[in-house]
N, C-alpha and C positions, 0 to 999 in steps of 0.2 A: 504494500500500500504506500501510497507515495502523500507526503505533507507540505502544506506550505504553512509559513505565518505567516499571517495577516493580519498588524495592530490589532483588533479585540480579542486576538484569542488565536486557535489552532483550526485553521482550516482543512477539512480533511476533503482530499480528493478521495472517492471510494474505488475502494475494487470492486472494481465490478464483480461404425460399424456399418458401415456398409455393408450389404449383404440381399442375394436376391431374397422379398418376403418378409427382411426383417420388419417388424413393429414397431412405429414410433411410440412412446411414452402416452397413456391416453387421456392429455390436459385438452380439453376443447378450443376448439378457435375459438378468440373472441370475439370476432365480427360476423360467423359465420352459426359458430354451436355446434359444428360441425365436430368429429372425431378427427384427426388430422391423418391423410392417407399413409400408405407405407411408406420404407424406405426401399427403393429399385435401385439396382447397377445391373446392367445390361449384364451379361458374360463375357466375357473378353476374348476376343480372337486368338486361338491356338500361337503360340511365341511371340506372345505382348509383352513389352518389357517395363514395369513400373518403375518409374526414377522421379525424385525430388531432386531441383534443382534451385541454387541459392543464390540471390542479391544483395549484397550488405550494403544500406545507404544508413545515411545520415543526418536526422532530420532538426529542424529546426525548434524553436520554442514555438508555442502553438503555432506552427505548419498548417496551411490548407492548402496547399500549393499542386496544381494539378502539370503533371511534368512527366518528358519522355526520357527515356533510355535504351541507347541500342544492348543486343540481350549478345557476351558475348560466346566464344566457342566453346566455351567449358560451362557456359548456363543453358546448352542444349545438346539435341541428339546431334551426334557427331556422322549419322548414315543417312540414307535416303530412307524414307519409310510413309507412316500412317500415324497422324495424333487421332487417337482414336477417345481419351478422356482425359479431365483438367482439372486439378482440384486447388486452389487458392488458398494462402496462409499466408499472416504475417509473426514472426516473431522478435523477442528483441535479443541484445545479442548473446547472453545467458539459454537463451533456447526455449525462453517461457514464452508462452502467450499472453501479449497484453490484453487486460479488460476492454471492451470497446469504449468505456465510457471516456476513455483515459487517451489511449492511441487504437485508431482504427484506418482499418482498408477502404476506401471510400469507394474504391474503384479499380481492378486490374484489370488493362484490356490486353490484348497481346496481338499486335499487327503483323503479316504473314505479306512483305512486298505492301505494305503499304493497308491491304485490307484486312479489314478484322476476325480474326477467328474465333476467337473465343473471348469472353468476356465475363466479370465476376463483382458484386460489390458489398458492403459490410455482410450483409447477409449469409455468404462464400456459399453462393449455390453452384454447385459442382454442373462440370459440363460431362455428360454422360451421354453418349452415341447410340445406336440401336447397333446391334453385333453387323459387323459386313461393312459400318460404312465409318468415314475417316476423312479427315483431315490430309492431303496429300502433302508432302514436306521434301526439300530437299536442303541438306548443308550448307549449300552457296544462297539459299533465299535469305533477303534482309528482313531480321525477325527485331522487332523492339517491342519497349510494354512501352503503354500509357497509363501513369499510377497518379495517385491522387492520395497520399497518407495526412490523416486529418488527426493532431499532437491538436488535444484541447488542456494538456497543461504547460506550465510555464516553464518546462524543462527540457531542453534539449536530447535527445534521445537514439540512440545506435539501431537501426532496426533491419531485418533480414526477411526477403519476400519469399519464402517459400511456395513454388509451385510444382504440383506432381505431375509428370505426363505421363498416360500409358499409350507409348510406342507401339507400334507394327513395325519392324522392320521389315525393307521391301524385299528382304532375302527370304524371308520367313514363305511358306506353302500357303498359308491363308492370305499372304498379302496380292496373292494372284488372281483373287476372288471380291476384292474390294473395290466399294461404290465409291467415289469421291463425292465429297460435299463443301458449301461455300455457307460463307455466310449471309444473310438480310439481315441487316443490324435493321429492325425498326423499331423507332421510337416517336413518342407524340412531338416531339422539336423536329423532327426532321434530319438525325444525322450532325449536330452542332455537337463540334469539340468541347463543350459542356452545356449539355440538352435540359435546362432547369427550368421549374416556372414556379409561381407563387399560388398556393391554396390559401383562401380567408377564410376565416370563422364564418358556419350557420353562411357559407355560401352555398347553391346548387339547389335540390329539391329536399324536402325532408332529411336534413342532413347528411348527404351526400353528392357529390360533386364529381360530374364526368369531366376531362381533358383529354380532346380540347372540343368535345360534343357542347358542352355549356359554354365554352368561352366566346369571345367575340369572331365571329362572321372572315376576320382578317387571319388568324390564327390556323383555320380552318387546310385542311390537304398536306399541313409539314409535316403531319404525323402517318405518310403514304410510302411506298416504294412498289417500283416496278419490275415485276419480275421482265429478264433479257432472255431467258429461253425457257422450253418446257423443261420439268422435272418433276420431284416428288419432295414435299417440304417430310420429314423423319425427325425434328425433333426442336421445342421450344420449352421455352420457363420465360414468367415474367421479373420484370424488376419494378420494385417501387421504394418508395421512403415510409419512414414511420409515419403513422397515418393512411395508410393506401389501404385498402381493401382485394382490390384487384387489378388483374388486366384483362383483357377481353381482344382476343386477336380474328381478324377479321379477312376476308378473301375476294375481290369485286372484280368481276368480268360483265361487261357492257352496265347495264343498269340495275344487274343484280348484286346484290351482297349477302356474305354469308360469314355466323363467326365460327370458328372454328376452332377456338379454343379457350379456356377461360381458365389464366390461374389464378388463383386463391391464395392470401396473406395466411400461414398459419401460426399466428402467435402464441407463444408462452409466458407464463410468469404475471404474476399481479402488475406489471407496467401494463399491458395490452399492447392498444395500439400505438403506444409511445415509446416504442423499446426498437431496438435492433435485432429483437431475441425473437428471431422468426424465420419459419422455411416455406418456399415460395413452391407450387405447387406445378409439378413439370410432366410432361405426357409422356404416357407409356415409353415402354419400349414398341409396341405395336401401332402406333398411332402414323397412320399414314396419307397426306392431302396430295392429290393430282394438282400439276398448276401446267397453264398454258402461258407462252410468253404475251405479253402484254396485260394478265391481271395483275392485279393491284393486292397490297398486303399493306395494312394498316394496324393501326392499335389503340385504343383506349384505356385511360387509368382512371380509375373510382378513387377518391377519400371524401373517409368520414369528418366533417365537419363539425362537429357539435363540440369538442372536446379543446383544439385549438385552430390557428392558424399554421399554417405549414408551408414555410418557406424551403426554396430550392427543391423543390418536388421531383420528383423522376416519374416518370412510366416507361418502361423499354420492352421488346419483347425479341431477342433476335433467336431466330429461325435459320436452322440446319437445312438447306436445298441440296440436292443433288446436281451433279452435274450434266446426266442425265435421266430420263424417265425409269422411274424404279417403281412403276404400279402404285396401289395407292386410289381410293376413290376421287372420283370427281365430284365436288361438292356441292357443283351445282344438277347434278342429275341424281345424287344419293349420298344427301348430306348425312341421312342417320346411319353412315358406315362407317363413319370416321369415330374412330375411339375416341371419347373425353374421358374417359378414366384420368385420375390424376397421379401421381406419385411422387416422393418427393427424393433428393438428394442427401440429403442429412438430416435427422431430427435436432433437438435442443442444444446450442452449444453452449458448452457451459462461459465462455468468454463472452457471449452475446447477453447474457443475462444483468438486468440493471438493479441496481440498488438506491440511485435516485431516487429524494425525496423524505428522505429520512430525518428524522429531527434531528438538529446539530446548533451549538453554541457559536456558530463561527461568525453569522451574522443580526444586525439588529433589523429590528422590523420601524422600519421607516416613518409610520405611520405615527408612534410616538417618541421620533425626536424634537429637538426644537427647531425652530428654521434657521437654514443657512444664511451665507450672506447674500443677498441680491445677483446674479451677474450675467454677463451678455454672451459667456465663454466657460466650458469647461474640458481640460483636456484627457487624454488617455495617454498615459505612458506606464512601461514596466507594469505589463495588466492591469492598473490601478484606474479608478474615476478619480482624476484628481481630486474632485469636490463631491461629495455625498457619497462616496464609495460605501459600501454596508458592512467593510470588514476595518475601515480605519476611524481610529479613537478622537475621541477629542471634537474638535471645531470642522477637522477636512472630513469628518461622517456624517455631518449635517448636511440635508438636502438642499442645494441652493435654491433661490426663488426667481421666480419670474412672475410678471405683471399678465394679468388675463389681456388676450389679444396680442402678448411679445413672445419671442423667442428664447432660445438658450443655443448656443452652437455648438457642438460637440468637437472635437479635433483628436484624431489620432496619429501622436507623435512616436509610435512605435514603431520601428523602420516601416515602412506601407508599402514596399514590396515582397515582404516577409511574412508579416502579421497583419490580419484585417480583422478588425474589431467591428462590434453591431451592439445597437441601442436597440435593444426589443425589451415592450412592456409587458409584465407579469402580474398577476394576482398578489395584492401586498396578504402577507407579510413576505413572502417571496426569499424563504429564510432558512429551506431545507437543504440537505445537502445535494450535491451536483451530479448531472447523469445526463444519460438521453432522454429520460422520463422527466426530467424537473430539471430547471424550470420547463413552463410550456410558456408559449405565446398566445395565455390565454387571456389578457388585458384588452386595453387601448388596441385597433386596428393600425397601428404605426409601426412602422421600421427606417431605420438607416441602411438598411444594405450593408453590404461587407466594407469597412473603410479602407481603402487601401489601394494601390495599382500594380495592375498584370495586364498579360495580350488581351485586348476583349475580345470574346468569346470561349475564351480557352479557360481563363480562370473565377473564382465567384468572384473578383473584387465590383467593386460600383466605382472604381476610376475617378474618387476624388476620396478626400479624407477627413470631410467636414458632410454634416448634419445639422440643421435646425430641426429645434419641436414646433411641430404644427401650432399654428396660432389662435385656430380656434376650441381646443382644451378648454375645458370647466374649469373651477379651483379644486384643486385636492394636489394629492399627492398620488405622484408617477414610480412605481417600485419598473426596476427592467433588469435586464442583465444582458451579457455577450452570449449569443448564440451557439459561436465558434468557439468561446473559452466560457461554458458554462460556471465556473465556478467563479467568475466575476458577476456581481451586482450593484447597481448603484438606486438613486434615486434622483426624482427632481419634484417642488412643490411648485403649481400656480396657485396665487394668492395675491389677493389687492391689497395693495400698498396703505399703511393704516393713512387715517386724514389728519390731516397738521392740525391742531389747536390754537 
């Protein structure tokens, strides 16, 4: 468990079998009530060869930094073969698994000449092939990941990516029998070097929210991709963020449309939907769709609304095609042949699980301090709110004030191409300990965005490093915290200025 102090007191950052048939553990979805299905792995092609393979990087004090690396020749197979499965870890450099709450995998994608083959994010939902077909691979292809490692504490940290591949080598008897496949990365952005959007509270219909179905009219077609030739799509899983419910992947030729597969969020643990502690729900090993070149593959992602607002959202859904026709119904002539069984990758990881929320001495609740001093400025450095911070003593923990109808500007002086800090509003007292589960953004409808600058589109930053508070606020008091480094909190009060005598 790792500590900080923070003037009032001791802030504690918490810590947070594969097998065909196995049984997940039988905790119900929360969103669904559902029993969460099995755990499948395909069987493995007769001389598959299972090897982990390691990246040691180096990561920053709270890092979100989304970044490439070429992968080199002792981080892959050294023969011509078949990726036929993919399984995603990070560790730090002791060999332990960090909590997610603390340091996690935001994202491993692994590019194959530029296109994507596989892909994986906190959740480390494993890529699993139907037996026969595979990933085609040669030694001289230029192979890089795309990682995104998200350090929500203040301390710099050694970490090592471990990923597993199980190999077909092209020597092996079964490798003479194998289908090649490609990927369709689709996603509701359309393919963006970081595909995020913003869910709001009590948006959508009865508390849930389709994208980009509900969103605005403009938004509408980025979340398409078109298939270039016929084949047979063999295998999908969705992605989403805490808060998602599902995804719903869809199939369109002329003016028909058809979905054809829906997976399922299936959560663990008393966080629910606010946790990273959850397995995404992935089609059979038998699950098979006919496509003709020029349909359309799409996808939509559901969240639940009632509970908060859910910034940087995801929905993704990429899909295993062949490179040619591998049988497989036609969806549009006999859609109820297509298997929706679901299965999953992995049940409960024990590093996925949140402890967020928990009562702890570290901060005050805002609500009965006294008032700060008046001001037009307050900044961020060395994690800290300058002014009204919830963990420092004295006079700099009082929440400064502001005049109803003014501002307060935020500034984050913490290098900003390093560190990107956010003012998001919380339910006061907003005073438990830190996790993915807590705080929520469940307050005031406001945010700052990430303060900070990187490439636009590639990184979360918002490309500047100042914030105002909206000017039209009530008077009270504003409890928030940093998104990115949850265990930061501050506050700020609107209040009129008493009348002179």
């Amino acid at each position: 468990m790792r500590e900080m102090r923070r003037g009032r007191g001791l802030l504690i950052l918490p810590v947070l079998m594969v097998a065909i048939g196995v049984s997940v553990p039988s905790a119900a979805s929360a969103q669904t009530g559902l029993t969460p299905p099995k755990v499948v792995k395909p069987a493995l092609p007769a001389g598959t060869i299972t090897k982990t393979y390691k990246v040691p990087l180096s990561i920053k004090s709270g890092q979100n930094l989304n970044l490439y690396d070429y992968i080199k020749a002792n981080q892959r197979p050294s023969e011509p073969g078949w990726i036929v499965g993919f399984k995603p870890d990070l560790k730090l450099a002791d060999g332990s698994t960090p909590p997610v709450d603390q340091i996690h995998l935001h994202h491993l994608v692994m590019l194959l000449n530029s296109d994507i083959v596989v892909a994986s994010g906190e959740e480390k939902t494993q890529v699993t092939l139907p037996t026969g077909f595979g990933y085609p691979y040669k030694p001289t292809d230029r192979l890089m990941l795309n990682h995104m490692i998200h350090n929500l504490t203040a301390t710099p940290e050694d970490v090592v990516f471990e990923y597993t591949i199980d190999f077909l080598p092209a020597s092996a008897p079964a490798a003479a029998s194998m289908m090649g496949v490609q990927t369709q990365f689709v996603d509701v952005e359309g393919g963006k070097a970081y595909p995020v959007f913003d869910v709001k509270r009590n948006a959508g219909v009865n508390g849930r929210y389709t994208y980009p179905a509900q969103a605005p009219a403009t938004l509408m077609k980025r979340n398409t991709v078109r298939i270039q030739h016929a084949g047979t799509l063999v295998a999908t899983a969705g992605h989403l963020h805490p808060g998602g419910l599902y995804t719903d992947l869809y199939v369109t030729r002329g003016d028909k449309t058809v979905k054809i597969f829906r997976s399922n969020a299936y959560y663990y643990g008393a966080a629910k939907l606010a946790s990273w502690n959850v397995s995404m729900g992935s089609t059979s090993p038998n699950w098979r769709v006919a496509v003709k070149r020029g349909d359309i593959l799409s996808v939509q992602v559901t969240y639940d609304t009632t509970k908060s607002a859910w910034y940087e959202s995801m929905g993704i859904s990429p899909v295993a095609l062949t490179n040619s026709p591998s049988g497989g119904p036609d969806p549009f002539t006999d859609p109820s042949a297509i298997d929706q069984t679901e299965v999953l990758t992995h049940g409960e990881l024990k590093e996925n699980r949140d402890y967020g929320g928990r009562k702890t001495q570290g901060y005050a609740d805002a609500r009965k301090l006294a008032d700060g001093p008046t001001l037009a400025q307050v900044n961020i450095k060395d994690f800290l709110y300058k002014q009204g911070d919830l963990t420092m003593p004295g006079k700099k923990g009082l929440p400064p004030l502001v005049a109803p109808g003014k501002s307060i500007k935020f500034v984050n002086q913490d290098p900003a191409n390093l560190i990107f800090h956010t003012i998001t509003p919380c339910k006061a007292p907003c005073d438990r300990s830190s996790g993915i589960s807590y705080p929520l953004a469940d307050a005031a409808q406001v945010d700052s965005g990430e303060l900070g600058f990187g490439p636009a589109g590639v990184t979360a930053s918002a490309n500047r490093v100042t914030w105002s508070t909206p000017t039209y606020l009530k008077p009270g008091t504003y409890s928030y915290f940093c998104r990115i480094h949850p265990f930061m909190r501050g506050a700020w009060r609107v209040k009129a200025a008493k009348a002179k005598r």
